[in-house]
N, C-alpha and C positions, 0 to 999 in steps of 0.2 A: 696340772690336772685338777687343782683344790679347786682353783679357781675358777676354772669352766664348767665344772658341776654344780657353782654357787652360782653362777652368771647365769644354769641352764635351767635350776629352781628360781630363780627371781621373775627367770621370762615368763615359766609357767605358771605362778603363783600370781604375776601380772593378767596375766591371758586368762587365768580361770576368775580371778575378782571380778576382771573386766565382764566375763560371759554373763557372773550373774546379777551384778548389776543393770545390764540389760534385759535380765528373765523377770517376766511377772508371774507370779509363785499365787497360787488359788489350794489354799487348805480350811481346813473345817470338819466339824465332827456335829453329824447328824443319827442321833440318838433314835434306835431303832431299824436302821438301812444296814444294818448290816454286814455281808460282806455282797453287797450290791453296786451295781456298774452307772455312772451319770455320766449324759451324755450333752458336751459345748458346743453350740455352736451359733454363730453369727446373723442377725438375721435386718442387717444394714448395708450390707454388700461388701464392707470392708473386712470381712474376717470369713475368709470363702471355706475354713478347715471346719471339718466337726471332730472334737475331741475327745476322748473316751479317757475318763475319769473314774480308775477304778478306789474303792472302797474298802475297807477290813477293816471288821469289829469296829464301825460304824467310822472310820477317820478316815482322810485322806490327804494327799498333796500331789498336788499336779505343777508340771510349767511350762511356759509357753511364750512365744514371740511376738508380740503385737507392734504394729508400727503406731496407731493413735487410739485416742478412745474409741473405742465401739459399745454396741449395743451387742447384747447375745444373750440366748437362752440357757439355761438351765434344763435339762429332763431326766427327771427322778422317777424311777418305776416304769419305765417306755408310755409313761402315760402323762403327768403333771408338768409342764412347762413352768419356768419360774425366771423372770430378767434379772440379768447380772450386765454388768458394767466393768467392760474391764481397759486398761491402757497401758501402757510400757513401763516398767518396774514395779508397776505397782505389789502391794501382799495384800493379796485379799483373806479375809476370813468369813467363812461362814459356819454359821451356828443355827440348830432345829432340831426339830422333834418330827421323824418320818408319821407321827399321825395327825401332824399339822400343817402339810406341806404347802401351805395356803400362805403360809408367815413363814422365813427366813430373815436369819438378825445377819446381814451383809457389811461387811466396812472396807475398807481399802482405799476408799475415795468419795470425794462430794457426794458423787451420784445413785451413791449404793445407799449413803448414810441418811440420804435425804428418802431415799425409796423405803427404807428401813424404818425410816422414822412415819413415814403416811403409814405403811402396811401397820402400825404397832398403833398405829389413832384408831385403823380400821377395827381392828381387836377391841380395842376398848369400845367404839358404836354399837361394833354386832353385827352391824347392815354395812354394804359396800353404799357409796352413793356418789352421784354426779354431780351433786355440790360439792363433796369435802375435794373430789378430782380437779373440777371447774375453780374452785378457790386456791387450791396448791399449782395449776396451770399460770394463774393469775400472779400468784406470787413468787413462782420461781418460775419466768418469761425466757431465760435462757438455759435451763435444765435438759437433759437429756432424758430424765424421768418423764417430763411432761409429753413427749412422744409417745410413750409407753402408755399414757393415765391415758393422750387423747385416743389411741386405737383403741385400747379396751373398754371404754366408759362411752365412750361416743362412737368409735365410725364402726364396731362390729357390733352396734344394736340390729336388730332387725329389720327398725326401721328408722336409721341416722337420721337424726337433726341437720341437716347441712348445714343451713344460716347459725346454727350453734358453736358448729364445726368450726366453719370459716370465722366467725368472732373469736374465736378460741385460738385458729392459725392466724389471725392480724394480729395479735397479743404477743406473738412468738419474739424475738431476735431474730435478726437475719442470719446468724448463724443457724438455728436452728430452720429456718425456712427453705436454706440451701439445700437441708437434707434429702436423700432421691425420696425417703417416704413421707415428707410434707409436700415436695414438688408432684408427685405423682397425685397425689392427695385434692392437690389446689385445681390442678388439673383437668381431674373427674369431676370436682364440684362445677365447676366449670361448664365441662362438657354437659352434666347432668340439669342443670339450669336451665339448658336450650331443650330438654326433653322433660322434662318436668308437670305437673297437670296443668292444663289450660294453653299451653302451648302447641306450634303444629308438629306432628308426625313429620317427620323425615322421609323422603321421598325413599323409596327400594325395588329393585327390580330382580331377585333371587329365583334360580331353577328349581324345578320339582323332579321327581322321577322321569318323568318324562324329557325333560329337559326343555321343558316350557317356563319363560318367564314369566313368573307371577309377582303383579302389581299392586297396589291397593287400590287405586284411582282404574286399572281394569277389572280384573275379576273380584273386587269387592265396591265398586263402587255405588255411591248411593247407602252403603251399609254398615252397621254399628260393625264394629269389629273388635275381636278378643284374638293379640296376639300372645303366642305362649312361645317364650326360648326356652328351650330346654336340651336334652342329649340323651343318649342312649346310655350313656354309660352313668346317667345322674340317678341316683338313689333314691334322690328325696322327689324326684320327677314323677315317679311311680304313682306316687298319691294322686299330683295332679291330673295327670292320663286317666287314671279312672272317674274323677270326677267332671273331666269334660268328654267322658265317652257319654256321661249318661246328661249334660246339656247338649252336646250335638244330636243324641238320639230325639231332645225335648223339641231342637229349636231349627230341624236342621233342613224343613219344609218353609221356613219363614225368611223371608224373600227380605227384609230390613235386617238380617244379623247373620254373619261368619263367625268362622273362627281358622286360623294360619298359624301355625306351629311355624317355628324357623329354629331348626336343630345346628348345632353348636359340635358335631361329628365330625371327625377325620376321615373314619372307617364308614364306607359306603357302604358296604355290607351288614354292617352291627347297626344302622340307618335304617336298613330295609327291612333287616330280620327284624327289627323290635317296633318298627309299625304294622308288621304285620302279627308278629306276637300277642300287640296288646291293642293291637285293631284301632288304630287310629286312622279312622276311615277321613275326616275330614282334610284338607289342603295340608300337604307337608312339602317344607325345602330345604333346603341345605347348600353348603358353597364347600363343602369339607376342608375349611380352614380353621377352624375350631376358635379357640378364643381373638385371635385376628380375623375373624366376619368382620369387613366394617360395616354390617349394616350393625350389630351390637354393637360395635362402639358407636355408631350415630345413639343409639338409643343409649348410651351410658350402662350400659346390661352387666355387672361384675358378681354376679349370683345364680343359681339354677336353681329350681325354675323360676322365672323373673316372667310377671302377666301384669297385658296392657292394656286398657279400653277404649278403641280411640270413634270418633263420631264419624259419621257420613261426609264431614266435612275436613274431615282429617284435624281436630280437636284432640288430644289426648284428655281423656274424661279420667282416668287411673291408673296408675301404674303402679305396681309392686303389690297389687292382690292378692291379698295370702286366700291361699285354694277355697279356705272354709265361706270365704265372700266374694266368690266368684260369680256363682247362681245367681246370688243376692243382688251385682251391681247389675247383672246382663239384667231381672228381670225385672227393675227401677226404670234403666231407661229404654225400654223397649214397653212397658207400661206408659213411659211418659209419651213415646212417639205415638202411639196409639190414639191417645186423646187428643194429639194433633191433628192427627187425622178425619177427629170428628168436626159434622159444622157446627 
């Protein structure tokens, strides 16, 4: 009997070392949070769980099962997002001050130590910058940090640098090039190259309410054109609808200039209802496919609202117009065709 109870504590004490050797353990104590809730999760595709990471009298420890290194977020307060890095056995720690959630001191591995160590340069600068990013890119070519530095410093400006971009992903490892969000990345540049200024518009043939195909080369032909994607449900679209309510009332008797909304809606009815809410009297279509339109993906469109100015001759003359220089380009080159027209 002595003996089966030693054999039955061996196996367990075997089976339990085993468990946690395979757990990676994320503890840290973030001075000021309290007895508040952080929430993990994945945002590379390989870590599909979000985990709920509670806290007391500011410390925590959490654990969890990873098969390879991932990428993943951090969210402190349901509002501050913050990359953490984590992979199988590792023991992370973190360390902070909840009224600097800007900077956490991370370790556990290469990738934290190295993130940890840019974030502590950035403190000492004062200013974030796309040099010190571009320099750290350059110098650690196969880091997983540098994914992180390229989305935030480069592709989520307002208005990305591509040719930046893409010198910055030829620099990479091919390890790091495989990932879905470099490949998706390369992609878009890609795709957007061929739609770009000076290049031609993309041929489209989209239904309106009526259920009439509208063209560029029919019912706007011969004419400058201001396309606007946008949706009913986009927020920031608001602005621009008012401000091209009040050029289509300016310009909308002049026989050289359009303009063609192409809505990015599912819901046919929240379509209709909000062109007639906010009186979008000018051309509107829709395919109610939402982000799979492909006439947006021909045009590389990953924004709302995203405005584009394209010539009589189907020229793309601008794209990505921010609202406040809308008026501004239409009334440049419709000034210019003007004087063309004199002898």
């Amino acid at each position: 009997m002595k003996k089966i109870n030693i054999l039955l504590i061996l196996i367990i004490c075997l089976t339990g070392c085993k468990k946690d050797v395979e757990t990676t353990k994320i503890t840290g104590e973030i001075k000021g949070l309290g007895n508040d809730t952080i929430y993990l999760y994945g945002v590379d595709g390989l870590y599909q769980h979000i985990d709920t990471i509670y806290v007391k009298g500011d410390k925590f420890s959490h654990s969890l099962k990873v098969d390879t290194i991932t990428s993943a977020m951090l969210l402190l307060k349901k509002e501050v997002e913050y990359p953490i890095f984590i992979d199988k056995k590792n023991k992370i720690k973190i360390q902070g001050n909840a009224n600097n959630l800007s900077y956490l001191n991370i370790d556990g591995n290469t990738y934290n130590e190295e993130l940890s160590a840019f974030q502590a340069s950035l403190q000492e600068l004062g200013t974030p910058s796309d040099k010190t990013a571009e320099t750290f890119i350059r110098q650690h070519n196969s880091s997983f940090v540098s994914i992180y530095l390229l989305d935030k410093y480069f592709v989520q400006k307002e208005k990305p640098d591509f040719k930046k971009i893409k010198e910055l992903i030829d620099v990479m490892t091919g390890l790091l090039q495989d990932k879905p969000f470099i490949e998706q990345l390369t992609e878009y540049i890609s795709q957007i190259e061929k739609v770009d200024k000076d290049k031609t518009a993309p041929f489209f043939s989209i239904p309106n309410a009526k259920g009439e195909k509208v063209t560029r080369t029919k019912q706007f032909k011969d004419k400058y054109l201001l396309i606007n994607f946008w949706a009913s449900w986009c927020e920031d679209c608001d602005r621009t609808n008012a401000e091209l309510r009040k050029i289509n009332t300016k310009y909308k008797k002049n026989k050289d200039f359009g303009i063609l909304g192409i809505s990015l809606d599912i819901d046919k009815e929240a379509w209709k209802n909000k062109i007639k809410q906010d009186t979008l009297s000018w051309e509107q279509v829709c395919t109610f496919t939402g982000w799979n339109m492909e006439t947006a993906k021909q045009y590389a469109i990953s924004k709302l609202p995203t405005n584009l100015l394209i010539s009589p001759g189907g020229r793309i003359l601008a794209r990505d117009i921010p609202t406040d220089s809308i008026s501004h380009q239409i009334e440049k080159v419709l000034e210019k065709n003007e004087k063309k027209k004199l002898p």
